[in-house]
C-alpha positions in Angstrom: 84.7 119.1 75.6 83.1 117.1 78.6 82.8 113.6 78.3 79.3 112.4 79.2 79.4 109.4 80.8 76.0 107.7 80.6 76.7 104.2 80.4 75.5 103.0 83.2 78.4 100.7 85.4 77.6 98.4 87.6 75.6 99.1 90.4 77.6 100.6 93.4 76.9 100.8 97.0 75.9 104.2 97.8 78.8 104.2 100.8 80.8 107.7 100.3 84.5 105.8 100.4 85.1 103.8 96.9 88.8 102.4 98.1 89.6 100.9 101.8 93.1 99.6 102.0 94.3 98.3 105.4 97.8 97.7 106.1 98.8 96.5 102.7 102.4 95.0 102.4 103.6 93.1 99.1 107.1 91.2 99.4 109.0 90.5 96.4 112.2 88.0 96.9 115.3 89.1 95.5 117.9 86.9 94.7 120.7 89.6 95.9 118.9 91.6 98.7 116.4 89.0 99.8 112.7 90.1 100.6 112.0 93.3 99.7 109.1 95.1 100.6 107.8 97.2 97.9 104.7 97.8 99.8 105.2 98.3 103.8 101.6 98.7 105.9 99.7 101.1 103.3 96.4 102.1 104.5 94.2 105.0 103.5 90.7 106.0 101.9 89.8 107.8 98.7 85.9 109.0 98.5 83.4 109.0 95.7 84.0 111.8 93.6 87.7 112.0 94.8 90.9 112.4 92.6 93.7 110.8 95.1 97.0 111.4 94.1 99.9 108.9 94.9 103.7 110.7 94.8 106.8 109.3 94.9 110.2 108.7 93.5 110.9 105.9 91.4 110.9 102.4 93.6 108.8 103.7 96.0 106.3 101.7 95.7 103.5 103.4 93.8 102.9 101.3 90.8 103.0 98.0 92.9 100.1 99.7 94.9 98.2 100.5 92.1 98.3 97.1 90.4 97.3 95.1 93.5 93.7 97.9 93.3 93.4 96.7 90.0 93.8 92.7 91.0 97.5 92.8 88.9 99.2 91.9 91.9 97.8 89.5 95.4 99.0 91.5 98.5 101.5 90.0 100.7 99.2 90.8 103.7 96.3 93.2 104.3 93.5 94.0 102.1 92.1 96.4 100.1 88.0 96.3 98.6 86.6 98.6 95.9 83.3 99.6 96.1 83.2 96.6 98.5 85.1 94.0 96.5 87.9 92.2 98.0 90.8 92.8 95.5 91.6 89.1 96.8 88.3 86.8 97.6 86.7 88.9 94.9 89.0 90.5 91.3 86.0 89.8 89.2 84.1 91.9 91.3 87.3 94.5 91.2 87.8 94.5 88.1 83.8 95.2 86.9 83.9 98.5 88.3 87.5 99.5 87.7 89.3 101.0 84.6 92.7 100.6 85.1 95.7 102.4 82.3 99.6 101.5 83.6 102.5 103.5 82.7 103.0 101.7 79.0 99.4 101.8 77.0 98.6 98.0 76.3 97.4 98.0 72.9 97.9 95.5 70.1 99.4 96.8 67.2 97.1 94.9 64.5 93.9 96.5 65.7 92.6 100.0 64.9 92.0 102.4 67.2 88.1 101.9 67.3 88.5 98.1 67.2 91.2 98.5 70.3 88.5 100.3 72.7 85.3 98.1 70.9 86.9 94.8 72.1 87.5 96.0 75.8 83.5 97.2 75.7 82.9 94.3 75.0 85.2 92.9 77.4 82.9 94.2 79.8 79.7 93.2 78.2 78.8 96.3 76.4 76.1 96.2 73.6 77.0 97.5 70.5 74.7 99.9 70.2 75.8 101.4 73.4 79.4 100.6 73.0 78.9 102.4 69.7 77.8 105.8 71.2 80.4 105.7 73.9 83.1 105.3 71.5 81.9 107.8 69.4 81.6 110.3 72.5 85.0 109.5 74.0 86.4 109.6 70.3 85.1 113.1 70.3 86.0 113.9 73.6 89.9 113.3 73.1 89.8 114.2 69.5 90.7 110.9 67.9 87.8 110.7 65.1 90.8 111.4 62.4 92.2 108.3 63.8 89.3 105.9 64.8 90.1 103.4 61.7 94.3 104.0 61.7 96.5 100.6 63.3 97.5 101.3 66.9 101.2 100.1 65.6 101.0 103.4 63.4 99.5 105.9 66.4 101.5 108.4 67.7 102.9 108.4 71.4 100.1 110.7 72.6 97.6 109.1 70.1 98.0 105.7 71.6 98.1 107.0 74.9 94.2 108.6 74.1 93.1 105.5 72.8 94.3 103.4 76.0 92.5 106.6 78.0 89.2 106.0 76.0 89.6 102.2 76.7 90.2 102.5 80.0 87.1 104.0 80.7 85.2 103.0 77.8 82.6 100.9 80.4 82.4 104.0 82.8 84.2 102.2 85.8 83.3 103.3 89.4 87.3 103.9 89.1 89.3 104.9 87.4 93.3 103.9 88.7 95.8 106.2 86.0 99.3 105.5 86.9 101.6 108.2 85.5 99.0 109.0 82.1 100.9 111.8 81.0 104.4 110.5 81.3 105.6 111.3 78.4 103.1 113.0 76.6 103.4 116.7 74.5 101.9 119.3 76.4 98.7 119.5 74.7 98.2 116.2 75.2 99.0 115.9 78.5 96.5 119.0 79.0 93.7 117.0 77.3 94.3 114.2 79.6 93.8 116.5 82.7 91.1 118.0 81.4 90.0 114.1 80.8 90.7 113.4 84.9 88.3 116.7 86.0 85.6 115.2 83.9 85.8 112.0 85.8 85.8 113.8 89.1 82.6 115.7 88.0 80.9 112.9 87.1 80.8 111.6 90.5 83.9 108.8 89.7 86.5 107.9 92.4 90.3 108.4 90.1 94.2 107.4 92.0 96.3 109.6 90.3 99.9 108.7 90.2 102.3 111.0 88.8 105.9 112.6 88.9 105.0 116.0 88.2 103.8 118.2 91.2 101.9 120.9 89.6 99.8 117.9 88.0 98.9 116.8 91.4 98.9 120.0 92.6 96.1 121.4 90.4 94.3 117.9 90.0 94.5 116.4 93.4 91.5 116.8 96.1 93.6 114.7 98.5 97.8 113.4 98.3 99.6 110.7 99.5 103.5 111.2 99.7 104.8 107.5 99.4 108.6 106.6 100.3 110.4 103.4 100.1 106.5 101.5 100.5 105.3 103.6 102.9 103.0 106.7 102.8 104.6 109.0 104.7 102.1 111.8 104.6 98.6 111.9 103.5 96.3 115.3 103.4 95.0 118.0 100.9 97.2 120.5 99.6 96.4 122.7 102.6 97.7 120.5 105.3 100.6 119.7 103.6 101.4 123.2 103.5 99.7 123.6 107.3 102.5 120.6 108.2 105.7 121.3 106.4 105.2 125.0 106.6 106.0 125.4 102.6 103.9 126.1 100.1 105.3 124.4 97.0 104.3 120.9 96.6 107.7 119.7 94.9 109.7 121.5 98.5 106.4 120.0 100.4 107.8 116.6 98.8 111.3 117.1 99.7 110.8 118.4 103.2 108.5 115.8 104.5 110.3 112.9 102.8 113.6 113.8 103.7 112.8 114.7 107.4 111.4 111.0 107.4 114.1 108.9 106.1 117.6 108.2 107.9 120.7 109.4 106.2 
């Protein structure tokens, strides 16, 4: 089932790219290696309407990417504006038109699974009466109405990971950031969520999809960025990756085009 999403968000400029980042670089310090750069001179677009997919092996720097677009993390350097918000002179701004889920859900145990996606509507200034119909929509949607009054703390893996999908989006963000949603996950689950991610893409929304499993990204994806050790070391749709690497499976795409780019 499609899930409509007729909450209005907050007004958005009518400008075709949702995500700018230039030259992004985040240093952590390490107390046995030094500085480490998670994130080395990132830089790419993703378009209204676009689901831009982020690949890469563990440590490559994917996650820290993804939390400095949803004002987690300050960039070392560089910046990066949604919708025309600076992630750093502006995270209120960010985070108005953003739904953002991370690998592990984020949901407190004592709360049901209606209360859990209520209090981030309201979160976002929601009134109940409209918060009301989006939950029940999105409860449809993902097929949680048997579990809309049951404590988080008792939700199965894939239930909880629905509920922090419907609270995620519960305020219909301009973007949607998903890093690794069906990690995890059963694999009717992990089809619902999908399924989930194409209904955000028809309904105009901008969605950075990270994930480990190539066919995901390879059926999902409009555009992919191949990250490595904090850089992206390609960027196109499936057809230049192919076009470039001369293979045609995403996972040997991955492997060719990373490996030819780091030193052994």
């Amino acid at each position: 089932m499609t899930v409509r999403l007729y909450y209005a968000p907050v007004s958005i400029a009518e400008a075709a790219e949702l995500i700018e980042a230039e030259n992004l670089v985040k240093v952590y310090f390490d107390p046995e290696r030094g500085d480490v750069r998670a994130l080395d001179g990132v830089s790419f677009r993703a378009d209204r309407g676009e689901v831009y997919g982020v690949i890469g092996p563990n440590g490559a720097g994917k996650t820290t990417l993804l939390r400095i677009l949803g004002t987690i993390l300050k960039p070392t350097s560089g910046s990066a504006r949604l919708a025309g918000h600076d992630v750093t002179t502006d995270p209120e701004g960010v985070r108005r038109i953003v739904g953002f889920q991370s690998a592990s859900t984020g949901l407190y145990d004592r709360l049901t699974a209606r209360e859990m996606v209520a209090y981030f509507g309201r979160l976002h200034g929601m009134g109940e009466r409209a918060l009301g119909e989006r939950i029940d929509d999105l409860f449809d949607a993902l097929e949680l109405g048997p579990f809309r009054d049951t404590l988080v703390s008792k939700l199965s893996t894939g239930t909880r990971q629905k509920v922090s999908l419907a609270r995620t989006i519960v305020h219909d963000p301009a973007v949607v950031i998903l890093d690794e949603p069906t990690a995890g996950l059963d694999i009717m689950v992990a089809r619902r969520v999908l399924e989930l991610v194409r209904d955000l893409k028809r309904a105009d929304r901008t969605v950075i999809f990270s994930t480990h499993v190539m066919r995901e990204a390879e059926k999902l994806c409009d555009r992919i960025a191949l990250i490595d050790r904090g850089r992206f070391i390609e960027e196109g749709t499936l057809a230049e990756l192919r076009d470039r690497s001369g293979r045609d499976d995403l996972e040997d795409i991955f492997f060719s085009i990373v490996g030819n780019a780091r030193d052994f």
